[in-house]
C-alpha positions in Angstrom: -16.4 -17.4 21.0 -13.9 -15.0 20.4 -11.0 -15.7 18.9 -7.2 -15.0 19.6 -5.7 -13.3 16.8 -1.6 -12.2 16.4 -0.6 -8.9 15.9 3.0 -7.6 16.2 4.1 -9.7 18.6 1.0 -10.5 20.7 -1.5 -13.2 21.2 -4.8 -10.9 21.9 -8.7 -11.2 22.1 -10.2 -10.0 18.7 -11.6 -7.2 20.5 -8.4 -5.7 22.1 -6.2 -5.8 18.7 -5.3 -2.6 17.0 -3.1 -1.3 14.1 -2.1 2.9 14.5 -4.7 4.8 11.5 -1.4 5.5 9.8 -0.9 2.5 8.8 0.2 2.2 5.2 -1.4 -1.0 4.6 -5.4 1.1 5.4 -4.0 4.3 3.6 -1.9 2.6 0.5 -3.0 -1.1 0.5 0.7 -0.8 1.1 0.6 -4.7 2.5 0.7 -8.6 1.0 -1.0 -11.4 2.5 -1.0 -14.9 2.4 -4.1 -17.7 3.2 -3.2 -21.1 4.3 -5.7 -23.9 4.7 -5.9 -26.0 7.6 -7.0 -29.7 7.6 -6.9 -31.8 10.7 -5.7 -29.2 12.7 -2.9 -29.4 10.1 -1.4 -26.7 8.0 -1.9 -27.2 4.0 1.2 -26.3 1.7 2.6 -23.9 4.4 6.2 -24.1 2.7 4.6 -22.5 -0.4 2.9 -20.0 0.8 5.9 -19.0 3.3 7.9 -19.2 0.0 5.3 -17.0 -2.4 5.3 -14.4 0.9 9.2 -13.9 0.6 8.7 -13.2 -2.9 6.0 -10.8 -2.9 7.8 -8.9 0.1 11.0 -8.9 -2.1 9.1 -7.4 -5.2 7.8 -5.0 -3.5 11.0 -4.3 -1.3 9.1 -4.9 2.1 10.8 -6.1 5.2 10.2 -9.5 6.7 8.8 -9.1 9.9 10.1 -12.8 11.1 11.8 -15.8 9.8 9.8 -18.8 7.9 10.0 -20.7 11.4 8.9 -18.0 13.6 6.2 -17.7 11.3 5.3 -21.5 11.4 5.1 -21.5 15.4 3.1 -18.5 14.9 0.1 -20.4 12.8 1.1 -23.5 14.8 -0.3 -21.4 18.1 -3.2 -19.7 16.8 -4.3 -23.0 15.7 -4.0 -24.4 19.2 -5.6 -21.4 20.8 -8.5 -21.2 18.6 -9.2 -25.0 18.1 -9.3 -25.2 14.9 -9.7 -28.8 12.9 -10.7 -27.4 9.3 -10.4 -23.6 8.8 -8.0 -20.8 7.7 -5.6 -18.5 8.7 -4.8 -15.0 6.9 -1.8 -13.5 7.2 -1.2 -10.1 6.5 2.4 -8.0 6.3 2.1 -4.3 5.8 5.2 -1.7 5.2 3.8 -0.2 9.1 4.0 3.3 9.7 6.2 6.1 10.6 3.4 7.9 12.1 1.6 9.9 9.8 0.8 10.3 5.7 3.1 10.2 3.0 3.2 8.5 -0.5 7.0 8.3 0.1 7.9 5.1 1.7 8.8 5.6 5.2 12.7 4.6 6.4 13.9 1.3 6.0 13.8 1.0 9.5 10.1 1.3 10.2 8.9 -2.2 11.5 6.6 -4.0 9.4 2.8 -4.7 10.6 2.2 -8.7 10.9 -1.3 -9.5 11.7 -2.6 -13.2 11.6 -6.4 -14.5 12.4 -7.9 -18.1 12.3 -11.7 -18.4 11.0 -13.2 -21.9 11.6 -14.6 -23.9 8.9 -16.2 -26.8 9.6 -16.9 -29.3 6.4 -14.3 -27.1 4.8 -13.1 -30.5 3.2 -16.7 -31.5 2.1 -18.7 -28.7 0.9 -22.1 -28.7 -0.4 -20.5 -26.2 -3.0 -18.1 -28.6 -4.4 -21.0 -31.3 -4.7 -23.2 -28.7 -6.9 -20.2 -26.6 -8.5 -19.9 -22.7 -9.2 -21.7 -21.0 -11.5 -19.5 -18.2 -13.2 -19.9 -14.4 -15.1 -17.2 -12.8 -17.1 -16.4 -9.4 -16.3 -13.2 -7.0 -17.7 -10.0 -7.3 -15.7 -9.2 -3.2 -14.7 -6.7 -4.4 -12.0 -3.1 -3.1 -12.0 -0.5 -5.0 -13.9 1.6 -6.8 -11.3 -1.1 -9.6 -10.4 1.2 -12.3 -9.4 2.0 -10.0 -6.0 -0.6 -10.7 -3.3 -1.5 -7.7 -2.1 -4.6 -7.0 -0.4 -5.4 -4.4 -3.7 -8.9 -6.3 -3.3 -11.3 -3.9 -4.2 -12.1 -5.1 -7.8 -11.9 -8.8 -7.2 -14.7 -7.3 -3.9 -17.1 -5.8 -6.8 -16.0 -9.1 -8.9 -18.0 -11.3 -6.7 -20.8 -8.9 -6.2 -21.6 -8.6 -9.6 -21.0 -12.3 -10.0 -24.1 -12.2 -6.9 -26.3 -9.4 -8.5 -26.1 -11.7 -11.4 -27.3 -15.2 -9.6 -24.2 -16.8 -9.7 -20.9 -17.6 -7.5 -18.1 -15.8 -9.2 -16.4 -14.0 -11.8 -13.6 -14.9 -14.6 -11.7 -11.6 -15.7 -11.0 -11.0 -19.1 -8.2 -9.1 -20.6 -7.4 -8.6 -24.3 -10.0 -11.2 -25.4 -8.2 -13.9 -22.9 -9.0 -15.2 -19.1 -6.9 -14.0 -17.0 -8.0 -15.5 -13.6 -11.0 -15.5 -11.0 -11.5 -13.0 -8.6 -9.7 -15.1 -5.9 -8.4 -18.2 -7.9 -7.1 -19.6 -10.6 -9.5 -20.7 -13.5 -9.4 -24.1 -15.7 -11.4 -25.8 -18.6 -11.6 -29.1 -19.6 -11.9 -30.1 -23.5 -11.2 -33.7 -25.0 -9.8 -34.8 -22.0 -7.0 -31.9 -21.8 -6.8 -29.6 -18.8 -6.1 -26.0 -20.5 -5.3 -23.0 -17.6 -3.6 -19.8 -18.5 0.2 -19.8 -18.0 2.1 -17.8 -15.3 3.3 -14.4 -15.7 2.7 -11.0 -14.1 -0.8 -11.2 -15.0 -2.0 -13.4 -12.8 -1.7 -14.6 -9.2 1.1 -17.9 -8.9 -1.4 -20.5 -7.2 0.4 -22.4 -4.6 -3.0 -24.5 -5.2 -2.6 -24.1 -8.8 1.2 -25.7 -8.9 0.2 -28.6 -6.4 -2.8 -29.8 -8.5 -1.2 -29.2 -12.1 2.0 -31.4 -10.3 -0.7 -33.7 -9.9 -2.5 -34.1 -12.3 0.8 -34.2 -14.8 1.4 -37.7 -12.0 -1.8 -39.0 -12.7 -0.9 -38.7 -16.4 -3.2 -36.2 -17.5 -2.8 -33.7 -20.7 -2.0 -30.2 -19.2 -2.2 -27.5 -21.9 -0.8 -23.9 -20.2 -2.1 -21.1 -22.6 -4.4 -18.1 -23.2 -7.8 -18.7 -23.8 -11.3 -16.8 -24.3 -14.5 -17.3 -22.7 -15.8 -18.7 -25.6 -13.5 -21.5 -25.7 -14.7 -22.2 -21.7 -18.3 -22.1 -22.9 -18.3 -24.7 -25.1 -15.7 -26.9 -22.4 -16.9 -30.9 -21.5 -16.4 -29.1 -18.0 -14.4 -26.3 -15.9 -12.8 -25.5 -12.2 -10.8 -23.2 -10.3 -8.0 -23.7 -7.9 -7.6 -21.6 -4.4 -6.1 -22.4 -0.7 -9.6 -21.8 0.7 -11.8 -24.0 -2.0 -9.3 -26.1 -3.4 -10.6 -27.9 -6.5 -13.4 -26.5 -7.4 -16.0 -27.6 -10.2 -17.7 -24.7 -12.2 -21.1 -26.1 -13.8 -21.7 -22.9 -15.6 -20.3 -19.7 -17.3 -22.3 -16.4 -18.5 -25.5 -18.7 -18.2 -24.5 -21.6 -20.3 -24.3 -25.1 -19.1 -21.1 -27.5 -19.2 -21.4 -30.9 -19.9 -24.8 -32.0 -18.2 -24.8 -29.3 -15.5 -23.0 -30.9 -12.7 -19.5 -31.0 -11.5 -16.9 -33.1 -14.1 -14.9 -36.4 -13.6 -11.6 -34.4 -14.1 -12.5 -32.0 -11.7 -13.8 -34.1 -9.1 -10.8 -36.8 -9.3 -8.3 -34.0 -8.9 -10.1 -32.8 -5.7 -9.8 -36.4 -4.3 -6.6 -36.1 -5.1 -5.2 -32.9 -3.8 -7.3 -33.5 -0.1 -5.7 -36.6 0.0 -2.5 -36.3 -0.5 -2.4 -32.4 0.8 -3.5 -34.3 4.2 -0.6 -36.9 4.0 1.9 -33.8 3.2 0.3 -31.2 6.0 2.2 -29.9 9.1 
């Protein structure tokens, strides 16, 4: 089937959408995106992403190609047109193009590029993945320094998961200075003693919309959050670990750099929050 993606303006066939060669989102990864789950044929945490969107455009001093409502009836429509009941939709804004090459930004009056596509994920929900849990390698973190933008600077996180594959196992944690920073596309957790221990927010990593709903939740269901740096090491010898992402949403890790957690399989804490976060992520959804 193909599907009906949105570009500039235009509901099109995959086949017929284009973006000019000049764009500065190909030539710069000049360009943010966004991912928002859908559930039901219902949008997950859409006002956060819109919210983390406006931020990252403003950081980077981007124009918004629409308002937060125009955007809504946009993923609203493509979910229609493509049937989707459990799936995604990517977003992506880039700074558009004057019409040729140039580091220098083009005028503030160049229109922004706003592409969205759906992809269709059935059992999204209820993965076989979340039943077994990841395994995970540790690799350095070489990416730039402003981390908590979501830009579509992907290339490393890309080679993140490839080594994590050439390796026999599902992803990677980066490490910087001795300390986790994050997963190539989540945030990453461990569980010691009953405490919940993820590193806290700054430019260094990404600002989970997943990651603020399930820490929210879990501080609810009266569990001990800990927000601070911490090594691999300290993740090895966990009772269990998980990561948090729009597209996997709770998700148990079972093993780091080849050693076990706990008895191999995916942990009480982690598996509660994930009942948790589908449940009442469903209730909240749009």
């Amino acid at each position: 089937m193909t599907r009906t993606v949105y570009v500039n303006g235009e509901y099109l066939p995959e086949t017929e959408a284009k973006v000019s060669i000049f764009d500065r989102g190909f030539l710069f990864a000049d360009a943010v995106y966004e991912v928002t789950s859908i559930l039901d044929g219902k949008l997950i945490d859409f006002e956060g992403h819109a919210v983390r969107l406006a931020r990252s455009l403003k950081e980077l001093d981007m124009a918004s190609p629409c308002s937060k409502d125009e955007l809504l009836e946009i993923h609203r429509k493509l979910v229609e047109l493509n049937d989707i009941n459990e799936g995604l939709i990517y977003l992506q804004v880039s700074r558009g193009s004057d019409g040729d090459r140039d580091f220098v930004f083009p005028s503030a009056d160049t229109k922004p590029t706003l592409v969205l596509f759906t992809q269709n994920k059935p059992g999204l929900a209820d993965s076989d993945a979340s039943r077994k849990g990841a395994k995970v390698i540790s690799i350095e973190d070489i990416r730039w320094g402003r981390r908590d933008i979501k830009t579509v600077q992907l290339l490393y996180p890309s080679m993140g998961k490839m080594m994590a594959k050439a390796a026999g196992a599902d992803d990677a944690w980066m490490i910087e200075d001795g300390h986790v920073t994050e997963g190539t596309s989540n945030n990453a957790y461990f569980v010691k003693d009953g405490t919940i221990v993820t590193r806290p927010l700054s430019n260094d990593i990404l600002h989970g919309i997943t990651r603020k709903a399930v820490l929210r939740m879990a501080e609810e269901a009266q569990m001990k959050i800990e927000e601070r740096l911490f090594t691999i090491d300290e993740a090895k010898e966990a009772d269990e670990a998980f990561t948090t992402s729009a597209s996997a949403f709770v998700m148990p890790v079972v093993e780091i750099d080849g050693q076990q957690l706990g008895d191999g399989t995916p942990g009480p804490i982690a598996k509660r929050l994930r009942e948790i976060y589908l449940e009442e992520s469903r209730a909240a959804a749009i």
